[in-house]
Residue frames relative to the residue before (quaternion, step in Angstrom):
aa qw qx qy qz dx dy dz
X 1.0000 0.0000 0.0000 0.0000 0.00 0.00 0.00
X 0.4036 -0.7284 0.4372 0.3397 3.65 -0.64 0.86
X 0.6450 -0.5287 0.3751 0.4046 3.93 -0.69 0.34
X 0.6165 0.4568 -0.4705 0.4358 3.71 0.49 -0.68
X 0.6802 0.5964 -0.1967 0.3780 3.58 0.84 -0.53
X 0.6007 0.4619 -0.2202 0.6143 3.36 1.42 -1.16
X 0.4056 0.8472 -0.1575 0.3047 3.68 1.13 -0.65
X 0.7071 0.3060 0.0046 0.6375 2.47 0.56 -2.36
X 0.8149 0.3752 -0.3135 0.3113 3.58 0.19 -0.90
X 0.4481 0.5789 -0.3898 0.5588 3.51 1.38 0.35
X 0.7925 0.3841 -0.1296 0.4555 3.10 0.84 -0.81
X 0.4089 0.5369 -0.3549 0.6470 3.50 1.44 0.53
X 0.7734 0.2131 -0.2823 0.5260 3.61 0.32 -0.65
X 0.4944 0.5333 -0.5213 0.4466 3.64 0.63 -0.14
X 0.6370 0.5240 -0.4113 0.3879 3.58 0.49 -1.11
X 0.6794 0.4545 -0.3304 0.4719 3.57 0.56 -1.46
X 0.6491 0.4652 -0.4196 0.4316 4.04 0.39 -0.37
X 0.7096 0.5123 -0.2560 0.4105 3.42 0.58 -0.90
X 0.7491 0.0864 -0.2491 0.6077 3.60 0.68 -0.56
X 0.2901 0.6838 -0.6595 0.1154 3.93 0.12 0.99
X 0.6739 -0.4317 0.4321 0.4156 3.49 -1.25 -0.84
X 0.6679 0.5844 -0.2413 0.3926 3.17 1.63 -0.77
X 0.5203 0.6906 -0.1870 0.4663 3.29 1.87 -0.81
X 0.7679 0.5261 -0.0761 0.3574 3.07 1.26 -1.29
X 0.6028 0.4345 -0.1375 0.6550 3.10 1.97 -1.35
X 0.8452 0.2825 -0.2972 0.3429 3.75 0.56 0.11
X 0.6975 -0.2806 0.4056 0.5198 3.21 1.70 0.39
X 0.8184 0.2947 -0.4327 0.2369 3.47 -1.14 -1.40
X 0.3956 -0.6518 0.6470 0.0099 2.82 -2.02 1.28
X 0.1104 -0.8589 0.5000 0.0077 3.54 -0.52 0.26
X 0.0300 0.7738 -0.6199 0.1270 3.88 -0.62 1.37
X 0.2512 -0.8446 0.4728 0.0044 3.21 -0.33 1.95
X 0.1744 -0.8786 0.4238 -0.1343 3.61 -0.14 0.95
X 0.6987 -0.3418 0.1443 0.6117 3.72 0.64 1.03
X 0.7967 -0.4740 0.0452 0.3722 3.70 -0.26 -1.30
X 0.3152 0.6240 -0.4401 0.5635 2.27 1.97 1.60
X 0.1546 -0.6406 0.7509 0.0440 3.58 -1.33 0.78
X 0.0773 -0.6820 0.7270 -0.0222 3.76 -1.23 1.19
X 0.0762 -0.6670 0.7359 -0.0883 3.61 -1.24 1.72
X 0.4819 -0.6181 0.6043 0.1432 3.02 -1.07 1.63
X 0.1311 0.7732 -0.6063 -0.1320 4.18 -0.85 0.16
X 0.1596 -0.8710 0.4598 0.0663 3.24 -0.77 0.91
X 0.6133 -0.5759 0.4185 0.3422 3.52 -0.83 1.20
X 0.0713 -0.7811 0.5460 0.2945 3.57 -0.99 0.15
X 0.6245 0.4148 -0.5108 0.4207 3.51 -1.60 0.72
X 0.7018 -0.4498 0.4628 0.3017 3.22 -1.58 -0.05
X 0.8055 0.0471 -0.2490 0.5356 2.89 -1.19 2.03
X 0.5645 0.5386 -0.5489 0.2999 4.04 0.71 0.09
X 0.5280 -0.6110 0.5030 0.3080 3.62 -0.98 1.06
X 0.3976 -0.6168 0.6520 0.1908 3.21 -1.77 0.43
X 0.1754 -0.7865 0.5870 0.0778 3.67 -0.98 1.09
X 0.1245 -0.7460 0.6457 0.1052 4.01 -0.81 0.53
X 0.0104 0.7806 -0.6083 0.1431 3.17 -1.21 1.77
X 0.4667 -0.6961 0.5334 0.1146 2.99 -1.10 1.84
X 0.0086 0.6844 -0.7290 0.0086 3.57 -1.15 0.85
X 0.2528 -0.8078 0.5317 0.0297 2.86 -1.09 1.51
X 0.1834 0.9094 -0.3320 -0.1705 3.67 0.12 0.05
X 0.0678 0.7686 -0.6165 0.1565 3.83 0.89 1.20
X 0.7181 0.3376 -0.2882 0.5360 3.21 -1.47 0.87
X 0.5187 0.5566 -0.4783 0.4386 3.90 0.64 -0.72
X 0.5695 -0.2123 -0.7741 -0.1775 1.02 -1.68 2.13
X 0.4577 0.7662 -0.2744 0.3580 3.00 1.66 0.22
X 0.6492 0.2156 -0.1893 0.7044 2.67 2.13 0.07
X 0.3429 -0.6861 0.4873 0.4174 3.79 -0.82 0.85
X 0.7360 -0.4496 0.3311 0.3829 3.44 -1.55 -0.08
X 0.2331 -0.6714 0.5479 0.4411 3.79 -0.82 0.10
X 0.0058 -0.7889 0.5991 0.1368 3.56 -0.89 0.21
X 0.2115 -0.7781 0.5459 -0.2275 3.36 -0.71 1.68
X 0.2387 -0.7308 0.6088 0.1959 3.53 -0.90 1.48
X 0.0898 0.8761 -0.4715 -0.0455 3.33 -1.16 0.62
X 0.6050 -0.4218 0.2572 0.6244 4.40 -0.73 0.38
X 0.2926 -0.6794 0.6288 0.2395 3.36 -0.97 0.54
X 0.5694 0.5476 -0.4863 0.3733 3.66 0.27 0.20
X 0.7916 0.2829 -0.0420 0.5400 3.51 1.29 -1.66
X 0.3135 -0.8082 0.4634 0.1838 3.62 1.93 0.33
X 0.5998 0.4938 -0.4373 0.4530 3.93 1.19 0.65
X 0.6778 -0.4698 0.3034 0.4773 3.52 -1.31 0.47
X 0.0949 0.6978 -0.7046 0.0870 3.55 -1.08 0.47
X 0.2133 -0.8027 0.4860 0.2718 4.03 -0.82 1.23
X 0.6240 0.5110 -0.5029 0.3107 3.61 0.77 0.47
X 0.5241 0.6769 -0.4120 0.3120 3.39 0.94 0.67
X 0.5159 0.6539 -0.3702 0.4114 2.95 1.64 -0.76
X 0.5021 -0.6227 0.5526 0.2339 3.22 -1.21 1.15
X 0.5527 -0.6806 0.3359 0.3442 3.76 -1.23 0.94
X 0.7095 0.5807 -0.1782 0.3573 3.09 -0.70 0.87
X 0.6987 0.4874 -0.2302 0.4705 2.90 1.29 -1.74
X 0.6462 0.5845 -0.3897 0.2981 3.78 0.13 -1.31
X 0.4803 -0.6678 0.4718 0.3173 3.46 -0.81 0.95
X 0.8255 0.2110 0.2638 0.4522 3.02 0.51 -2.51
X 0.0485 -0.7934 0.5016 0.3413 3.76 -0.30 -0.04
X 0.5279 0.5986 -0.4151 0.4367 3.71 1.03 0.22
X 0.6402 0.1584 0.0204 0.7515 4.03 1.78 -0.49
X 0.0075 -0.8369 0.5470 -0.0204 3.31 0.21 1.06
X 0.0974 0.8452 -0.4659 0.2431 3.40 -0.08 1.43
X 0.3056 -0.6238 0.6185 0.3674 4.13 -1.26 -0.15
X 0.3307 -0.7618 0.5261 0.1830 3.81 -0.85 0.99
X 0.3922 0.6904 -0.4402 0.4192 3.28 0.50 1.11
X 0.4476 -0.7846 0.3483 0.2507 3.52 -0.93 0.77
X 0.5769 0.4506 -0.3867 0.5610 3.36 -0.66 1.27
X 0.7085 0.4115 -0.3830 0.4266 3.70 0.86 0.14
X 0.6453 -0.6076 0.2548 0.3866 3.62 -0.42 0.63
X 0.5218 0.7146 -0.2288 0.4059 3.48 2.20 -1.05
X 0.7331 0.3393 -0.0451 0.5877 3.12 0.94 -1.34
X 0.6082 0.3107 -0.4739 0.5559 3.79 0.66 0.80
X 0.8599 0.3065 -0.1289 0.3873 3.54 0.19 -0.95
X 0.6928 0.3489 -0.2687 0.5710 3.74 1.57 0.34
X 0.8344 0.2863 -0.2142 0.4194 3.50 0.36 -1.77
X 0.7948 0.0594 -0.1205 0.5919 3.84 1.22 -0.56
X 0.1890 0.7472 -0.6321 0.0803 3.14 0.30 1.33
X 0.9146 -0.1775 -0.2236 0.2865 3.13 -1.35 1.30
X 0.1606 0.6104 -0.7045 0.3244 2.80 0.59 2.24
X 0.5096 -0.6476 0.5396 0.1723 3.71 -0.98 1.33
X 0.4973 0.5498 -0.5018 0.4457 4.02 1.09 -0.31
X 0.8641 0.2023 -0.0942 0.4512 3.58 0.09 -1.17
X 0.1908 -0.8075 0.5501 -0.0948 4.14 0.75 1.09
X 0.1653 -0.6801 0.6593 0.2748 3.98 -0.85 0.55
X 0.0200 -0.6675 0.7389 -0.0899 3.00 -1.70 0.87
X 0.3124 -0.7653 0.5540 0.0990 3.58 -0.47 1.15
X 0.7613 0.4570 -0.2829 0.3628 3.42 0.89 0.00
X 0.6359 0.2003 -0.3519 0.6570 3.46 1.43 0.03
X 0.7765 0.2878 -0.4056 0.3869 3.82 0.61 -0.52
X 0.3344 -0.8556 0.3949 0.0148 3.72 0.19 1.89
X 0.3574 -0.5813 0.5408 0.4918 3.56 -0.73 -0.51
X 0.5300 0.5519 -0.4553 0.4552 3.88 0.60 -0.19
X 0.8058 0.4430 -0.2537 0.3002 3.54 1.30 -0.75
X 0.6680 0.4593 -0.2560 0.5266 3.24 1.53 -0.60
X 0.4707 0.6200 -0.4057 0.4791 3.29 1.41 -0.08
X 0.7256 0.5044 -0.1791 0.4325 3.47 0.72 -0.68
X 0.6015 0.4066 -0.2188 0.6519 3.07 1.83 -0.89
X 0.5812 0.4137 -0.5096 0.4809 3.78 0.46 -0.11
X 0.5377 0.6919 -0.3062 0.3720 3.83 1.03 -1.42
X 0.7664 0.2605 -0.2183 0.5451 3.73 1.29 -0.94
X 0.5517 0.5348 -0.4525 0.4525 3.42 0.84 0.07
X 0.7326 0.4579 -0.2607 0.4309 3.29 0.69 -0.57
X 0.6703 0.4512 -0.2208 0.5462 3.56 1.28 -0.26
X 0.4880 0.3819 -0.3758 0.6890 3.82 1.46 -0.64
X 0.7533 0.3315 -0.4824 0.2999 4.38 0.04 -0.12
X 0.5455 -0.5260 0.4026 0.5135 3.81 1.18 -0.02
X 0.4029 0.7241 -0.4941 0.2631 3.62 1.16 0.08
C-alpha cells in the first residue's frame, strides 16, 4: 500500500482515539510525530505515575502498530520505563495483546486464533486494552 494511504488510514483511527470518551476519561494526550504518534497514559488516583508510549505505525495496515513504552524526556526505548508487569519479553520487548505488532509478528506469530485485522483490532482498542493492563498492573 503506498504511504499516503497507510497515512490516511492510520490517521482515521488515530482521530477516532483521540477524540473518544476513553481518551478523555483517562487523560491520554497524544503528539503525532511523522510515523510515530506518542500518547501520554496516566495512572489514575493519587501518586499513579504517568507512562509515554511510542506507536509506530509504518507498513499500517498490513502491519499492526508497534506500541512501545518509552523515557518521556528522550521519547526512545529505555527498559526501566516499562511499567511493572507490562513487558512481555526482554529479547522483543513488546505488550502481548492483540493489535500490537509484538504480539502478531513475535509472541503468536502464525497462530490463526489471534489473526491481525485493522478493522476490529483498532488503535482506540488496544489502547484501551493496554489502558487496562496498565491499571490491573499497579502502573
Amino acid at each position: 500500500m503506498d504511504p499516503e494511504t497507510s497515512r490516511s488510514l492510520f490517521t482515521e483511527q488515530l482521530q477516532c482515539a483521540q477524540t473518544s470518551a476513553l481518551a478523555k476519561a483517562f487523560g491520554w494526550q497524544f503528539e503525532a510525530n511523522d510515523d510515530r504518534v506518542f500518547v501520554l497514559m496516566r495512572g489514575r488516583g493519587e501518586g499513579k505515575p504517568t507512562h509515554l508510549l511510542r506507536v509506530t505505525f509504518d507498513d499500517f495496515p498490513a502491519r499492526a502498530p508497534s506500541y512501545q513504552f518509552v523515557d518521556p524526556k528522550t521519547k526512545e526505548a529505555a527498559g526501566c520505563v516499562w511499567p511493572p508487569n507490562l513487558k512481555c519479553r526482554e529479547d522483543i520487548p513488546g505488550i502481548c495483546t492483540p493489535g500490537t505488532r509484538e504480539f502478531h509478528e513475535h509472541y503468536h506469530k502464525n497462530d490463526a486464533q489471534y489473526p491481525w485485522d485493522y478493522k476490529t483490532l483498532t488503535v482506540l482498542n488496544t489502547l484501551a486494552e493496554i489502558n487496562r493492563l496498565l491499571e490491573r498492573s499497579g502502573g
